[in-house]
Steps between C-alpha positions, in 0.01 A plus 500: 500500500657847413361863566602810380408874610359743252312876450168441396330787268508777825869439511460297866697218592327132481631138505327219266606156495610396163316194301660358209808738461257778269200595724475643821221465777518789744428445882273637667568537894852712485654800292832357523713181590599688789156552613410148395774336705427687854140389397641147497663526804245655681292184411760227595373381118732383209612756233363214247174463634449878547579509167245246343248673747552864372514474133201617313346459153655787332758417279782715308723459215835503666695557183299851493615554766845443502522704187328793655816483770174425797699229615635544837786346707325193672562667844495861625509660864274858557838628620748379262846559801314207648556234220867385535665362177800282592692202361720220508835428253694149441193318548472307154692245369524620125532312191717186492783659311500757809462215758793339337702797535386629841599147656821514308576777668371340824706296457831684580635586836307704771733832426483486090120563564308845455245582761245447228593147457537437873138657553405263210605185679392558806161476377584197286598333836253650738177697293236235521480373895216347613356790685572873345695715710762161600663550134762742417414888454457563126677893368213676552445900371242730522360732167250727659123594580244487277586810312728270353280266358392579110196373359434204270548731175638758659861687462801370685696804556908505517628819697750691332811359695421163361722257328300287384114398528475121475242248554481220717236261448364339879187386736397719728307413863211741574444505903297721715547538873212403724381636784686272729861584381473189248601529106202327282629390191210603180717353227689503210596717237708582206765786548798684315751623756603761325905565584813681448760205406740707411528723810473131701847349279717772584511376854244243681456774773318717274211237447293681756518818297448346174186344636346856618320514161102433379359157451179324338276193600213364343263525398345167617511421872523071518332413811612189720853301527754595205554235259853312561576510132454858340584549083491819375605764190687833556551693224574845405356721163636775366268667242267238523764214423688276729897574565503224768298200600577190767341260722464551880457281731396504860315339775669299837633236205710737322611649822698497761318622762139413605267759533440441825823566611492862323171565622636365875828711455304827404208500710715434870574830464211677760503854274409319174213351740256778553134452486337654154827483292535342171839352379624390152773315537695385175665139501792549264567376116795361318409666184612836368554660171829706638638191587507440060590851478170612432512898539142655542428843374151716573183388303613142532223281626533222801268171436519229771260220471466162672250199478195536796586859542254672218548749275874616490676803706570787225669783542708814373802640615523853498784744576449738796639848537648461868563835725758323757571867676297386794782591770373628870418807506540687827210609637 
């Protein structure tokens, strides 16, 4: 079952559950999934059932609607510095040329390895425990609020100190914060976490800087467990034809951490705990275009797609005239 937010004709926020990947049936008890979930809550019910229980006869052409750019993010927050975007790195185990290599390079002594490499096999030895928060802490970063976060459609803008603007195709958990201090997990959904690779290779210390940048997910929220075995497509267009396309894959097969350890590792921290927050927290990928050399440019166009997860994540990037004068002023 997926759901998506929209703006009906009065330009207000809605949520419809989406039948058959090209129609939409709008529900009918909540404006938003925000709303909808506290609703949920409130009721000790099952987002499922709420859904099935909510949904009315209406219907809508979703293509319409994606092509009128009504097609939301699957989750907002009424104040967006309360919806935390964060992520985890070194989590996937790539393709199996990459495996090869990365366990190559395992294989040499303790002091040949990078702290990349270390960080990567410390999850291959310890990611997936039998309870969460026993594994081994994944590299974890944290993007922003949800000014950050650009619609399905919508512009993904690269400041003017930039070095690059790349893609990076991943699956994002949607969690709200209940009343009681405990995170609820909604679902699934597509995203493009949207960094600076460039800035990160001139020295690994710079990854947190190169991740302060906008991001995408959607449009499709997939409610219940995530699939163990994730395929999907990223590609990139440049007037309207693709310069790069190739395979992803994810899900706790092609990884090397469960989820339930990242969820375990990000959650035990009490501040990312408080009641009537929403988080987005990005797994990781082993696909990117910069890593073929792939150099983006403005009006280039982001497509991630992946089997279960609807209609694909599209969007622009843009460049952004960036006033970075902002030194204290005395008052």
């Amino acid at each position: 079952m997926n759901l998506v937010q929209y703006l009906n004709e009065a330009g207000e926020t809605r949520i419809a559950r989406v039948f058959d990947g090209d129609t939409l049936a709008p529900l009918e008890t909540a404006a938003s999934l925000y709303d909808f979930a506290l609703q949920v809550l409130e009721k000790a019910a099952t987002l499922k059932t709420a859904v099935e229980a909510a949904q009315g006869t209406t219907r809508l052409p979703y293509e319409t609607l994606l092509a009128e750019g009504r097609i939301l993010s699957p989750i907002t927050h009424p104040d967006p510095a309360h919806l935390l975007v964060t992520g985890t790195g070194l989590t996937h185990l790539g393709s199996a040329d990459t495996r090869d290599a990365m366990h190559a390079k395992l294989a040499v002594g303790e002091a040949s390895l990078t702290d990349s490499m270390k960080m990567f096999r410390m999850g291959l030895e310890g990611g997936k425990p039998d309870r969460g928060q026993d594994g081994v802490q994944p590299e974890w970063f944290y993007k922003g609020d949800g000014g950050c976060v650009a619609r399905p459609g919508g512009n993904l803008a690269s400041p003017g100190f930039a070095l690059d603007g790349g893609e990076e195709p991943e699956i994002a958990g949607i969690y709200v914060i209940a009343p009681d201090g405990r995170p609820r997990r909604l679902g699934f959904c597509l995203g493009n976490e949207f960094s600076d690779h460039r800035m990160e290779k001139i020295n690994y210390l710079y990854l947190a800087h190169s991740k302060l940048r906008p991001c995408a997910i959607g449009p499709e929220l997939r409610l219940g467990d995530l699939p163990t075995d994730i395929r999907g497509t990223s590609k990139i267009l440049r007037d309207g034809k693709p310069i790069w396309e190739k395979p992803f894959a994810s899900g706790v097969d092609n990884m090397s951490h469960s989820i339930a350890n990242l969820e375990a590792h990000h959650f035990k921290y009490a501040g990312f705990r408080r009641p009537g927050d929403v988080h987005v927290h990005f797994f990781g990928t082993a696909t990117l275009s910069f890593a073929d050399g792939i150099e983006t440019q403005p009006g280039d166009t982001f497509e991630i797609s992946a089997e279960g997860f609807g209609a694909p994540l599209r969007n622009n990037i843009v460049a952004e005239d960036t006033d970075t004068d902002f030194r204290p002023l005395p008052l």
